[in-house]
C-alpha positions in Angstrom: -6.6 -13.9 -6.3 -4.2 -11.9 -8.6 -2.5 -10.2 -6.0 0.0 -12.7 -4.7 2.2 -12.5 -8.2 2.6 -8.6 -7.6 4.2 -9.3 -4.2 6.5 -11.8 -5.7 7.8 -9.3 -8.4 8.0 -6.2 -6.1 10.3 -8.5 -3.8 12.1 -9.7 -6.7 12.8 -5.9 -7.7 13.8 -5.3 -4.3 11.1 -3.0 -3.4 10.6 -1.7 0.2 6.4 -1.6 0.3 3.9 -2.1 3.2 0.6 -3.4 2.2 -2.1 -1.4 4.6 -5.6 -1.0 3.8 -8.4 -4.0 3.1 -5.6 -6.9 2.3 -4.6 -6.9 5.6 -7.5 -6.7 7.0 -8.5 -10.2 5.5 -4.8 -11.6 6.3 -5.1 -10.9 9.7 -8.5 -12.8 9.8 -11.2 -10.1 9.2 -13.1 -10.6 6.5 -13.7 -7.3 4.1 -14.3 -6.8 0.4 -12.2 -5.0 -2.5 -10.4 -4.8 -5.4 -8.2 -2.1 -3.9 -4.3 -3.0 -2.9 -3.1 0.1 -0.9 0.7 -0.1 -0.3 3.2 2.8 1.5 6.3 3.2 -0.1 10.0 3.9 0.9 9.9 7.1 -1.4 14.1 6.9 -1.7 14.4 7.6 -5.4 15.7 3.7 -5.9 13.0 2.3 -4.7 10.7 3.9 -6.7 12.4 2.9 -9.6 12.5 -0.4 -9.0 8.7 -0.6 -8.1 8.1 1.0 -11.4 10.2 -1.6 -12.9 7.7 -4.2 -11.0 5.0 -2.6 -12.4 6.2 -2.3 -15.8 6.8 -6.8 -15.1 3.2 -6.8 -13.6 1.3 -5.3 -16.2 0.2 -2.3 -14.2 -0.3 1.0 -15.8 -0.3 4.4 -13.9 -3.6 6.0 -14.2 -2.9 9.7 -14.0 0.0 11.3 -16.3 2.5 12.3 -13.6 5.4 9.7 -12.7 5.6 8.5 -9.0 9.1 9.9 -9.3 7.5 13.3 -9.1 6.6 12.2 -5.1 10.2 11.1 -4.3 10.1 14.8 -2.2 7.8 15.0 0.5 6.9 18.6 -0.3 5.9 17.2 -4.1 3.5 14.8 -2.1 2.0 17.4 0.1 1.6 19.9 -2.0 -0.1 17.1 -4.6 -2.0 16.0 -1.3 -3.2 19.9 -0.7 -3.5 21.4 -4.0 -4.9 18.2 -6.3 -6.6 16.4 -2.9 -4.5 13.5 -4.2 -3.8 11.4 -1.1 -3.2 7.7 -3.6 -1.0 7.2 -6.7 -3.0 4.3 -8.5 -1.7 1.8 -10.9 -4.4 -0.5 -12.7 -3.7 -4.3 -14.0 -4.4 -4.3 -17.4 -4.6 -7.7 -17.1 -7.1 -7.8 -14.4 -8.8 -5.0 -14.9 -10.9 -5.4 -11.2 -7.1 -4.8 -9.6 -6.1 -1.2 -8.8 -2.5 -1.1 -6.6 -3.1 2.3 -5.1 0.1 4.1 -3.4 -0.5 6.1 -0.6 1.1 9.4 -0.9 -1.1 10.8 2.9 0.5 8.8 5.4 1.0 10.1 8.9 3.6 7.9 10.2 7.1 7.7 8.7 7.7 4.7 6.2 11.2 3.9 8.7 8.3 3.8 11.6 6.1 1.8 9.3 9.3 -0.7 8.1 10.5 -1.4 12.1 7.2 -2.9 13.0 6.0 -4.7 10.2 4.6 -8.0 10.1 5.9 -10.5 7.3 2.9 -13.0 6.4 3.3 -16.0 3.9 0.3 -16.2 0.5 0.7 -19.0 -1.4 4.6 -19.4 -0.3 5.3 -15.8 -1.3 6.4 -13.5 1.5 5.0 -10.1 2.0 5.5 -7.3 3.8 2.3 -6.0 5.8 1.6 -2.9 8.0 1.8 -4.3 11.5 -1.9 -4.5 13.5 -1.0 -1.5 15.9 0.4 0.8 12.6 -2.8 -0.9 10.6 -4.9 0.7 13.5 -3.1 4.1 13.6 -3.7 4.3 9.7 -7.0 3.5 9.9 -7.8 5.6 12.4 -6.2 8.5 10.5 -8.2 7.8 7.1 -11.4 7.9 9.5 -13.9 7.3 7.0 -16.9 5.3 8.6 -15.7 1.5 7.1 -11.5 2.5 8.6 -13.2 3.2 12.1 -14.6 -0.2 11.9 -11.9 -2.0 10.5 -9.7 0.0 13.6 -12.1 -1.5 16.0 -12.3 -5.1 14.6 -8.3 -4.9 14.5 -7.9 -3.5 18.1 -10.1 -6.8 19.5 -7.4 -9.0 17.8 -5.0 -7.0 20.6 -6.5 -8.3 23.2 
């Protein structure tokens, strides 16, 4: 499990992030394969530069030629989400090649929304910052592909 280091360094850079996706998933106790970490970001122009300075420490290299920057302005990330069908900003580990940090540029809930109701969870004595279960559920249910309405089920029984 590479991941753990990548949360240490985007803490140590400060970085407002909110893993979502398959990560939490398995944190919260349901077991799911992938090699995907999907993160929202604050998109205030210093936090991207300080998660690019985490991925520059983490060895992660962007995989298209545009800088994150370029999404600081919502319209920039809807107009990439509409015109390019771009809805993730990935990063692979040239390290670990098997480890692609995907940033999610389609996100219908506000990252302030997102932030307010997170859950913080402990991997090997590194804190992260995870999408809470209801918000995890709300995502899911928005990316709707057959595995998220799954996931949004299996999550919603943990509610109960």
């Amino acid at each position: 499990m590479e991941y753990p280091k990548s949360f240490q360094v985007l803490n140590q850079q400060k970085v407002n992030y909110l893993i979502c996706g398959v990560v939490p998933v398995n944190i919260y106790d349901i077991p799911r394969m992938t090699a995907d970490i999907d993160i929202v970001l604050n998109f205030k122009e210093k936090n991207i530069v300080n998660f690019e300075k985490a991925l520059e420490i983490s060895m992660f290299q962007k995989s298209i030629r545009v800088a994150l920057k370029t999404f600081v302005s919502k319209e920039e990330r809807q107009k990439a989400i509409s015109e390019k069908n771009l809805i993730a900003y990935s990063d692979f580990n040239s390290k670990a090649e098997y480890v692609n940090l995907d940033v999610l540029l389609d996100v219908p809930i506000d990252f302030e929304e997102l932030w307010r109701n997170k859950s913080m969870k402990e991997i090997k004595n590194i804190s992260v910052n995870l999408a809470s279960v209801e918000k995890l559920i709300d995502l899911k249910k928005y990316a709707n592909r057959l595995q998220d309405q799954k996931d949004a089920l299996l999550l919603s029984r943990l509610l109960k």
